[in-house]
N, C-alpha and C positions, 0 to 999 in steps of 0.2 A: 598378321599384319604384313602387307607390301611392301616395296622399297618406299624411302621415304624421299622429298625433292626439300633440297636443303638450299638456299640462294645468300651471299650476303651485299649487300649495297653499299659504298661507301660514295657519300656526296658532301661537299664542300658546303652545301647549304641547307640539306636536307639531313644531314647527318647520317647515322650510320642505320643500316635496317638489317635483321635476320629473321630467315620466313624458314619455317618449315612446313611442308605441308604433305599430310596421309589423306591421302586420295582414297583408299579403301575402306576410312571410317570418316570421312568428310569434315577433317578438320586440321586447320590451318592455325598453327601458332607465329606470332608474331612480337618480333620485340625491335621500338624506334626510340632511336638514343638522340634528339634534336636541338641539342646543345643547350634546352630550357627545362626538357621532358624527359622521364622515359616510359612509356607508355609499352607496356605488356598485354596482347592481347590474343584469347580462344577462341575461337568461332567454330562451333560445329553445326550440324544440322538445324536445328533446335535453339541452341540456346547460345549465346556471348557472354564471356567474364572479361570485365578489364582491369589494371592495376595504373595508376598513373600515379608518378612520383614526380614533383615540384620541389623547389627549395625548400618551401612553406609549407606544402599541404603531400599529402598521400592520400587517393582516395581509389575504392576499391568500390565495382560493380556488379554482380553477381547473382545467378539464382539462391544459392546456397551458401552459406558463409559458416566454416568452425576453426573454434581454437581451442584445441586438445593440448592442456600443459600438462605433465606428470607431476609438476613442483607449484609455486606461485605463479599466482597470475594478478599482476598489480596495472590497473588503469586510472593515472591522473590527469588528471588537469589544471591548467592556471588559470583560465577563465571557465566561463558558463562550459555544460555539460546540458545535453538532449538526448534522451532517449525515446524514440517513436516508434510502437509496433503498429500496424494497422491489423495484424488480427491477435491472436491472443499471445498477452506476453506471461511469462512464467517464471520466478525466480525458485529455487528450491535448492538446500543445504540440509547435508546428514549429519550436520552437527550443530553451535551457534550460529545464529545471525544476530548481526547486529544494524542498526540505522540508525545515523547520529547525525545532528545537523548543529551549529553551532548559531546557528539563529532561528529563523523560524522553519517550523516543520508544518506543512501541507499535504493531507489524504482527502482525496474525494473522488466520489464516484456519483455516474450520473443514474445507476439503479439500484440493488441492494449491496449492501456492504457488509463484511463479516467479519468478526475477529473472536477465532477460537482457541481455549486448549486442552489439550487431556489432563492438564493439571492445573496449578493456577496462572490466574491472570490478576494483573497490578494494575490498576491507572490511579496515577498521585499526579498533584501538582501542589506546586512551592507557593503558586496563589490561588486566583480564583478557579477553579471550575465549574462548569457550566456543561449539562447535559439538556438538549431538548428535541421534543419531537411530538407529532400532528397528536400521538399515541405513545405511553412511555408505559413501560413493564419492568418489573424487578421481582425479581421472582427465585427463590431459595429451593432446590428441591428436595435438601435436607438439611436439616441443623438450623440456626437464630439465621434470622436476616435482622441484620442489624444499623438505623440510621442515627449519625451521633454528631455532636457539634455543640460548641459552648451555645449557643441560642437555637433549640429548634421548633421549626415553622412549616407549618402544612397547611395548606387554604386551597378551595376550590372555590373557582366562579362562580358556578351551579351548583353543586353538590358535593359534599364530605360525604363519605361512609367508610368504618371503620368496623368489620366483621369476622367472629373468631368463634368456636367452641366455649372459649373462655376469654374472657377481657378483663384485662387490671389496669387500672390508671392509678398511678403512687405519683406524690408528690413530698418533698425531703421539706417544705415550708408551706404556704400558702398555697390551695386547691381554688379554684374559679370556674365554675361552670354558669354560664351566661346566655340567654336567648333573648334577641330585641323583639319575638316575637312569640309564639306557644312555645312552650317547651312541656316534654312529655317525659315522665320516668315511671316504666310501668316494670312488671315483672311476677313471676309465678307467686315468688317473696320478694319483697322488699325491706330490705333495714336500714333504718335511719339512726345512728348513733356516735355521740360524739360527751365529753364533759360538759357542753353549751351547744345546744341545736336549736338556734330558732326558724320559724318557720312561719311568714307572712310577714 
């Protein structure tokens, strides 16, 4: 790198300016102290970063932006928070994460959605829940898949079916099986037996 041209300005109304400028890698640093501002800024060939600092506000422009802490890195706020990526955003921890929201909590997405793990996964709630979709699957790939609830209820619009190697339906009181229209019980064997079976 060449000699570098170093300038500084000082005006009663413009406030104070210091320029550096490397002529040999085509970039000029600049810093304006305007008695409201300080405004930091790089210009090289290609690309401009600026830094403006206000009473109120700090904000920063850049191609590239990182924050490298060795220790914590804590970001609050008193009001609303935004965060916007226009192409892909990526959160990732080698250890817990946690998401906590003290009122309500919002996930959506406008194509598929995923949520995995290589071990288990919980979803509870203290009230109702409510899963739905055009197409809904549950599906166990090994061990009981199991659905339980003080009252339970399965209904289809169009069609029930309920298919297995082997089926058992127990009931701990009253058994009711009911068709407002044919009903069919066929089988290789069948057996009917009870202390009282009537039939018609």
């Amino acid at each position: 790198m060449g000699k570098l041209v170093c300038t500084v300005e000082l005006d009663k109304e413009k406030g104070v300016t210091v320029k550096v400028e490397n002529a040999d890698d085509q970039i000029t640093q600049t810093v304006v102290m305007d008695g409201t501002s300080i405004t930091i800024t790089v210009k090289g060939s290609e690309e401009t970063s600026t830094y403006v600092q206000k009473q109120d506000s700090v904000t920063i422009t850049c191609k590239d932006f990182t924050v490298d802490a060795t220790g914590t890195l804590t970001l609050k706020s008193a009001k609303a928070s935004s965060w916007t990526s226009q192409d892909i955003l990526k959160l990732e921890s080698t250890k817990d994460m946690t998401f906590t929201s003290s009122a309500k909590l919002t996930q959506s997405a406008t194509q598929d959605a995923k949520l995995s793990s290589s071990a288990n996964v919980a979803i509870e709630a203290t009230s109702k829940l409510d899963m739905k979709g055009m197409q809904t699957s549950l599906t166990a790939s090994g061990g009981d898949n199991k659905v339980e609830g003080v009252n339970l209820k399965m209904a289809g619009k169009a069609q029930a079916e309920l298919a297995a190697p082997m089926i058992k339906v127990a009931a701990q009181g009253k058994l009711g099986l009911e068709s407002s229209g044919m009903a069919d019980l066929k089988g290789a064997m069948t057996t009917v037996a009870g202390s009282l079976v009537k039939l018609g």
